[in-house]
N, C-alpha and C positions, 0 to 999 in steps of 0.2 A: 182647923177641922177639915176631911176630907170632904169636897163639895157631894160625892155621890154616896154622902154615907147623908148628909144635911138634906140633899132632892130626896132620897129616900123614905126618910122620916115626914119628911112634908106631902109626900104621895100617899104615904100608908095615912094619915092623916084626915088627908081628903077621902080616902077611900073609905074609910071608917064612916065620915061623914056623908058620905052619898049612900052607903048602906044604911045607914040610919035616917036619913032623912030624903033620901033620893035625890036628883042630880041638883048641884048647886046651883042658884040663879042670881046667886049676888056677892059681893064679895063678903069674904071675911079675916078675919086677925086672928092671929096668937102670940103670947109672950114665948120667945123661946130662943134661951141663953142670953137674956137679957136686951134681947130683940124684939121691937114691934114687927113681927111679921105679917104683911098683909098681901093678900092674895087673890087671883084673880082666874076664873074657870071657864074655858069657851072651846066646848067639843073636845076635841082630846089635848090639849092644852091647858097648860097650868101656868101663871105665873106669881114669883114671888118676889117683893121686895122688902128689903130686911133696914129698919130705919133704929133710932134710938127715940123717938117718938113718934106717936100718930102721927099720920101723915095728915095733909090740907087736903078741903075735897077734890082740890084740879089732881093732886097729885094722882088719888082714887082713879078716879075715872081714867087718867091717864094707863095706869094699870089695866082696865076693864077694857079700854081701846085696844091696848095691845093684843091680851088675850084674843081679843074679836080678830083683831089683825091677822093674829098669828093661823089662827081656823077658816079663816077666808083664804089666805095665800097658802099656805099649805095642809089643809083638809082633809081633801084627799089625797096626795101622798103621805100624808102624816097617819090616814088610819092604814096603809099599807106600809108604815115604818119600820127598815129591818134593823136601827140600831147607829146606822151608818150619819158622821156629820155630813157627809159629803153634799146632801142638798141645803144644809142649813150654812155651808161653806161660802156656796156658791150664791147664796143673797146675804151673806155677813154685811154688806155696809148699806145695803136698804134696811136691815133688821136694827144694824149702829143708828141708821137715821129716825126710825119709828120707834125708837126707847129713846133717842137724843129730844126726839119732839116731844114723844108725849110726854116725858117725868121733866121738861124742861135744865136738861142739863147741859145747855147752850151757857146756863145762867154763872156756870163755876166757869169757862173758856176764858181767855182776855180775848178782849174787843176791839176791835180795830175803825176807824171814821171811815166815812167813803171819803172819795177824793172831792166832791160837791156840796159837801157839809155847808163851806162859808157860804154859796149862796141862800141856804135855806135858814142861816143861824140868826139873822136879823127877825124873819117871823115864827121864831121860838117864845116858846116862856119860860119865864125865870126857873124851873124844875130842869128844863131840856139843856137850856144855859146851862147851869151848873153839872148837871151830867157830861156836856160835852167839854169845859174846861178842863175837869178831872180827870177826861180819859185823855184829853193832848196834853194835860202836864205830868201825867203819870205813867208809864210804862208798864204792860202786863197787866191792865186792868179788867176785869172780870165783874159782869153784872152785881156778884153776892158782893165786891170788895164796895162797888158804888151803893147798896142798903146798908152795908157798914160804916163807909166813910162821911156819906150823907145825910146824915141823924139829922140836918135840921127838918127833914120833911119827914112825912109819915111814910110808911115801907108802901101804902096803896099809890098813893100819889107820885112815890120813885118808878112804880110795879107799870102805873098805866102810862107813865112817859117813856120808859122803856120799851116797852112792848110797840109804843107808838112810833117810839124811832127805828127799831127795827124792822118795822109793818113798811113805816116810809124808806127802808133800805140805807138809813143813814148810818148808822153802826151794825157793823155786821159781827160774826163771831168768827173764831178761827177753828171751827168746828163745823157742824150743821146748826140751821138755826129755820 
């Protein structure tokens, strides 16, 4: 499908919807071509992400930050937009980083240890343990490969040692994180 024939559909959309009900203040979805589409409105920005199911509420919000993002950094030249990528060019990899961050897509990357891991892997627990085994005997490993491979724990309890080792800089991604 042509993407500007897909943005267009989804603007006329919106716009329908703001005529009917005036400007949007929260997100919302639609089914379309077998897409959860869900979306996000902040000043003259739109955004969409197109899933095969509902999304989780981080992912939500994550959405709603962007859009917010998006109208804070560019606002004003955006309501004076002639069409041109050339500004949205020129912060391509701060805009890669604010959709890297908020839809958490650090979590598909493989992962790399820092080089200080052993000193801190003594006052681990057994969750951090076994995350860090899998990712030194495994190559190319990737946050979703460690909720897949590590079924013995529950996906919350992978989610917060995760997040905790990267907090503490001990695995990093090979993307932004």
């Amino acid at each position: 499908m042509d993407t500007s024939i897909i943005a267009g559909v989804l603007n006329a959309i919106t716009t329908i919807g703001k005529e009917m009900i005036g400007v949007p203040t929260s997100l919302k979805k639609i089914e379309f071509h077998g897409f959860v589409v869900t979306s996000a409105v902040c000043g003259a920005y739109s955004v969409y992400v197109f899933s095969e199911e509902d999304l989780h509420r981080s992912l939500i919000e994550g959405i709603n930050n962007i859009a917010k993002w998006f109208d804070v950094i560019f606002g004003y030249d955006g309501a004076q937009w002639d069409g041109s990528m050339d500004l949205f060019n020129k912060y391509k990899q701060s805009i890669e980083e604010k959709i890297c961050k908020e839809l958490f897509l650090w979590f598909l990357y493989s992962i790399d240890v820092s080089e200080n891991y052993l000193d801190k892997l003594k006052s681990m627990g057994t969750i951090e343990k076994a995350i860090m085994r899998y990712i030194t005997q495994n190559e190319e490993t990737s946050c979703m490969m460690l909720l897949d491979k590590l079924c013995i724990f529950t996906t919350g309890e992978l989610l917060e040692a995760l997040f905790n080792l990267v907090e503490e800089d001990i695995i990093q991604t090979n993307y932004c994180d």
